[in-house]
C-alpha positions in Angstrom: 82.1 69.7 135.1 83.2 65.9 135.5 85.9 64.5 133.3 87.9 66.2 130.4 85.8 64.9 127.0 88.1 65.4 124.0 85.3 65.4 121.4 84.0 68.7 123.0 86.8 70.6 121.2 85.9 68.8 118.2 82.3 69.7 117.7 82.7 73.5 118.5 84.9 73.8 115.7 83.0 71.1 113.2 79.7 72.6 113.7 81.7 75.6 111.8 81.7 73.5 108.8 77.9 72.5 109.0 76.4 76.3 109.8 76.3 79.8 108.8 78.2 82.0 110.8 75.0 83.5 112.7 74.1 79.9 113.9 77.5 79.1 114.9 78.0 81.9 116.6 74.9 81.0 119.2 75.7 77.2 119.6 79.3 78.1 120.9 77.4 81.0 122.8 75.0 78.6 123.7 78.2 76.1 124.4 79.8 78.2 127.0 76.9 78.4 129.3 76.2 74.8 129.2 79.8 73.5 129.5 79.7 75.9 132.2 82.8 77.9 131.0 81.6 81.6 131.8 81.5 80.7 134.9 84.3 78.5 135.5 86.1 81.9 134.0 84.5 84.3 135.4 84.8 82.9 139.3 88.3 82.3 140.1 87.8 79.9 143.4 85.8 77.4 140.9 89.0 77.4 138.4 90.6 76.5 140.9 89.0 73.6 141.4 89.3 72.3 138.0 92.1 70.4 136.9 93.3 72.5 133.6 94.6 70.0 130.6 94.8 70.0 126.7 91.6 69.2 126.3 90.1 72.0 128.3 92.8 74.6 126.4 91.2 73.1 122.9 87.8 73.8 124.0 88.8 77.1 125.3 90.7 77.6 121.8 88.0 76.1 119.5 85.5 78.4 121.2 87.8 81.5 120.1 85.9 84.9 119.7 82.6 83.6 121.2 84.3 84.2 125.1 83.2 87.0 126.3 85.8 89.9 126.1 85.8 90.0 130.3 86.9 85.7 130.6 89.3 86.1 127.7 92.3 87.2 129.7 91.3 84.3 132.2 91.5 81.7 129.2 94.8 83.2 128.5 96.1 82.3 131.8 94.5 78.9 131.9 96.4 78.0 128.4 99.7 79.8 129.7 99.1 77.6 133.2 98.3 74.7 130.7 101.7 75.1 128.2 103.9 75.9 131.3 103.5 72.3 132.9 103.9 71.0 129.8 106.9 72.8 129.0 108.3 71.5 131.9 107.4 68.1 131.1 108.0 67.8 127.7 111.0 70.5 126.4 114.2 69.2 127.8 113.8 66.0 126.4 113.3 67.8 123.0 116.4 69.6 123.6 118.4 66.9 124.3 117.2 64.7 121.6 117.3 66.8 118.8 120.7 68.7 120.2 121.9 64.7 119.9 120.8 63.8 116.9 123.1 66.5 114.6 126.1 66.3 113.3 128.5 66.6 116.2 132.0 65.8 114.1 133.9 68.9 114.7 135.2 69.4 117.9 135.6 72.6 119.4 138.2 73.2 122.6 136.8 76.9 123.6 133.1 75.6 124.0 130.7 77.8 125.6 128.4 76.2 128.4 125.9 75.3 126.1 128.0 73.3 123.6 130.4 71.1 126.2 130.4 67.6 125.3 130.5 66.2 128.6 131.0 62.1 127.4 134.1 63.0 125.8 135.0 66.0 128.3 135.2 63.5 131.3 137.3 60.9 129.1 140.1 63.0 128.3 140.2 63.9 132.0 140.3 60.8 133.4 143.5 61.0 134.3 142.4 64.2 136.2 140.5 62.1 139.1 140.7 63.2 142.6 139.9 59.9 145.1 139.8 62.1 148.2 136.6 63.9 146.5 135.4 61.9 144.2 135.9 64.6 141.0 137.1 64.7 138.0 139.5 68.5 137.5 137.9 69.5 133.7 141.5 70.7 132.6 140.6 70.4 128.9 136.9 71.0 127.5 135.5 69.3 124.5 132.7 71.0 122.6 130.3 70.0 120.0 131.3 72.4 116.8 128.6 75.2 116.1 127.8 76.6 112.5 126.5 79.8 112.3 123.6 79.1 110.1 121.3 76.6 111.3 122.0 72.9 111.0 118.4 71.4 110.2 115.0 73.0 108.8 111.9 71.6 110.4 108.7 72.3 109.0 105.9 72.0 111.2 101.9 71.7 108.9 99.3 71.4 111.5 95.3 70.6 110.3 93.2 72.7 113.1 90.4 71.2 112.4 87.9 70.4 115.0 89.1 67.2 115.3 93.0 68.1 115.9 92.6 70.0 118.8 95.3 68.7 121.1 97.0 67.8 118.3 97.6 71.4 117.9 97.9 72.2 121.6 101.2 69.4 121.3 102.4 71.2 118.4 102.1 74.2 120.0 104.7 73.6 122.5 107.1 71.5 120.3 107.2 74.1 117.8 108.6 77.1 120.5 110.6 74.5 122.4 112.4 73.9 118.6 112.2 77.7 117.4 114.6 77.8 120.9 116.9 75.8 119.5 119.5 77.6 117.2 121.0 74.6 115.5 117.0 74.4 113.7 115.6 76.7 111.6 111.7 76.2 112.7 108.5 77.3 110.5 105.5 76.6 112.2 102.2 76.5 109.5 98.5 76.0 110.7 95.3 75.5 108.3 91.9 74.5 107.3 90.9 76.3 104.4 93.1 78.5 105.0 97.2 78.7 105.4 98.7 80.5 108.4 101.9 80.8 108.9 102.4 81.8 112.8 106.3 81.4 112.7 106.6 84.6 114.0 104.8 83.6 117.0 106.2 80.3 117.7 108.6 81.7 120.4 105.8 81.9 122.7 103.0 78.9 122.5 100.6 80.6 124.4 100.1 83.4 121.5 101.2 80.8 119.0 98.2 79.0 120.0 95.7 81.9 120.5 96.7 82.5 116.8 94.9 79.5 115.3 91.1 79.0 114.5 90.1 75.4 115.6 87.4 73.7 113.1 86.2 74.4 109.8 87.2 72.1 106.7 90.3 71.0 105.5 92.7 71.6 102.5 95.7 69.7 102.5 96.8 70.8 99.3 96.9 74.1 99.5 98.8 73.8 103.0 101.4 71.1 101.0 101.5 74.6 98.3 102.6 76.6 100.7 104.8 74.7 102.7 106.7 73.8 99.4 108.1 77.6 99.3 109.5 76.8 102.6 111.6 74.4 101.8 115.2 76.1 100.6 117.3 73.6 101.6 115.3 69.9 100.9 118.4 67.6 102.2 118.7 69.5 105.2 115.0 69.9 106.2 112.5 67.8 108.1 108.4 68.2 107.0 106.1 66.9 109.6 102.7 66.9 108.5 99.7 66.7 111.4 96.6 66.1 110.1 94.1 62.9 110.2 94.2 63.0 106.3 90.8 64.5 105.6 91.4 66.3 102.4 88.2 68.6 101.7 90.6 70.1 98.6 92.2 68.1 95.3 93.1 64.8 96.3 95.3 64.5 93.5 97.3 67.6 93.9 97.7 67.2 97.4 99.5 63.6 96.4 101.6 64.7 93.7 103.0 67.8 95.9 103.5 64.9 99.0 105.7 63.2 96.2 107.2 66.1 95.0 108.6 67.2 98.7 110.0 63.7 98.7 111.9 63.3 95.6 113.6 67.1 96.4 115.3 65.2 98.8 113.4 66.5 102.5 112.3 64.2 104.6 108.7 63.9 105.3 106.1 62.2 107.9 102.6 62.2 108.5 101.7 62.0 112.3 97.7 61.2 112.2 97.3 62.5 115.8 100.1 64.0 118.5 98.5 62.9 121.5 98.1 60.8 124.3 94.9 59.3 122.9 96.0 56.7 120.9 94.9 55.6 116.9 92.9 58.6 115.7 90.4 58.9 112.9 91.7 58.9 110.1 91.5 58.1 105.7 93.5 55.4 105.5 93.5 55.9 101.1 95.3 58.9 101.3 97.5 56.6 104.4 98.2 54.3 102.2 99.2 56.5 99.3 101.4 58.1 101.4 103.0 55.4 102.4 103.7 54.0 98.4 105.4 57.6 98.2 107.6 56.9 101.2 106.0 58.9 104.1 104.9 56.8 107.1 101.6 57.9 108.5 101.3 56.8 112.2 99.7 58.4 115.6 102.7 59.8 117.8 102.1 60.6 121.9 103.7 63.3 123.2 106.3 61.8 124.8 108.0 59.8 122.1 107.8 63.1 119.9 111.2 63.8 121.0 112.8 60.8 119.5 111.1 60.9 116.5 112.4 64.1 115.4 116.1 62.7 116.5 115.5 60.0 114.0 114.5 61.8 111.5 117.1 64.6 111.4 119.6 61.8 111.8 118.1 60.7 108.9 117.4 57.1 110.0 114.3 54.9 108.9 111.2 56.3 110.3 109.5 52.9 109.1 111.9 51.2 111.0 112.0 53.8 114.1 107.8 53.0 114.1 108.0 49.2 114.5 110.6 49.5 117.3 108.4 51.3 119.2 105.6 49.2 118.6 103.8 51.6 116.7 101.7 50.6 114.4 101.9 52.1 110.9 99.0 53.5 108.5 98.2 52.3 105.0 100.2 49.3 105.4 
């Protein structure tokens, strides 16, 4: 019960690559009693005495259908606790950097709350300022125009292996703060093996996140397959790949379909880790063959997520966007 351990989350879902099901199925048994967990969830004045973080919702995630059926509503409520203060936290600043980064050329003088541009609003009403109050009377508003269709695709392709857990838990939240937005088009993809594709659920992170399956191997390719059908609109769509680079599928396929998602025009980049731990493990060939494609590969925290995603759907150099922010990138 002392401090959060983020390679917890990790080996409950890795040992699913090493074991039969049986055996798995008693070491995360076998985990939640000595982790304490059953009882942490099952006794509601010792949750509250334990600070609830991403690392604690991966574990509680990676364990998946080995909680008991009487502590899973419990784990529900520690992840909803979990994505709420993160929400808070982390989605206006996505809202406001992505809502900034599009194409804001055509005005529009019947905006609706939502859509006032309040830089050029106060401008043209300078002339409007009242000294006694200290306001400026809005007689005229300016508004960013709106297209019905959205402006941007993003594609998010999460790895949920074992060793991605708060990667996904970041993910998570980013993905329904964006499928919020209408101005993005958002398609959220998990995998291991296997593809998911939990769009549906990204409006709410909390089932988004009960709907993945921490651990178990890795195919890149296949995910790359899938995601390629995805993409309808390449110039106007944004592919964010989250995964340390692990391929346990065909190297070589999973390359050539990296390249061919880059010469359709999208633009593409490999986070090794979303989190707040810093340089991940990660296979820094496959790094540095992205990067000879013209994908940067590079760990992103949470916090500069945001501006990332600005850069990139303004199209600017996500090389370039890395090395002023001191981040240092993979494979090169």
């Amino acid at each position: 019960m002392g401090g959060s351990n983020p390679n917890v989350a990790r080996w409950l879902g890795d040992v699913r690559g090493y074991f039969p099901k049986s055996v798995v199925q008693v070491m995360q048994r076998d985990a939640l009693d000595r982790l304490h967990l059953t009882r942490m969830l099952t006794e509601p004045e010792l949750l509250e005495t334990v600070e609830a973080d991403v690392h604690l919702v991966g574990t509680l995630l990676s364990l998946g259908k080995a909680l008991p059926a009487e502590t899973r509503e419990t784990a529900r409520s520690v992840v909803r606790k979990v994505c709420d203060e993160l929400q808070k936290k982390l989605a206006e600043p996505m809202r406001q950097a992505v809502t900034g980064a599009l194409n804001k050329a055509v005005r529009n003088y019947r905006p609706r709350a939502a859509e006032i541009d309040w830089d050029r609003t106060i401008k043209k009403n300078l002339h409007n300022y009242l000294p006694e109050t200290g306001t400026i009377i809005a007689e005229r508003l300016i508004g960013h125009g709106r297209k019905r269709s959205a402006m941007k695709d993003v594609v998010l392709c999460v790895d949920q292996s074992g060793s991605m857990a708060t990667s996904v838990v970041y993910s998570g939240i980013f993905g329904a703060v964006l499928a919020s937005l209408r101005a993005v088009k958002t398609s959220m993809v998990v995998f291991d093996t296997e593809v998911v594709d939990l769009t549906e659920l990204a409006g709410d992170p909390v089932d988004l996140l009960f709907g993945t399956q921490l651990g178990g191997g890795t195919d890149i390719n296949r995910a790359l397959a899938y995601c390629q059908g995805l993409i309808e609109r390449p110039e106007k769509t944004v592919f964010v790949l989250i995964t340390d680079l692990y391929e346990g599928g065909n190297q070589k396929q999973m390359l050539r379909r990296a390249a061919e998602i880059v010469e359709s025009g999208a633009r593409a980049v490999c986070l090794l880790a979303l989190s707040d731990e810093g340089a991940p493990m990660f296979d820094q060939k496959n790094a540095r063959a992205l990067s000879d494609l013209g994908i940067p590969s590079f760990a992103c925290t949470p916090d500069l997520f945001p501006d990332l995603m600005a850069a990139a759907l303004k199209g600017d150099d996500l090389t370039g966007w890395a090395g002023g922010h001191d981040i240092k990138l993979a494979g090169v």
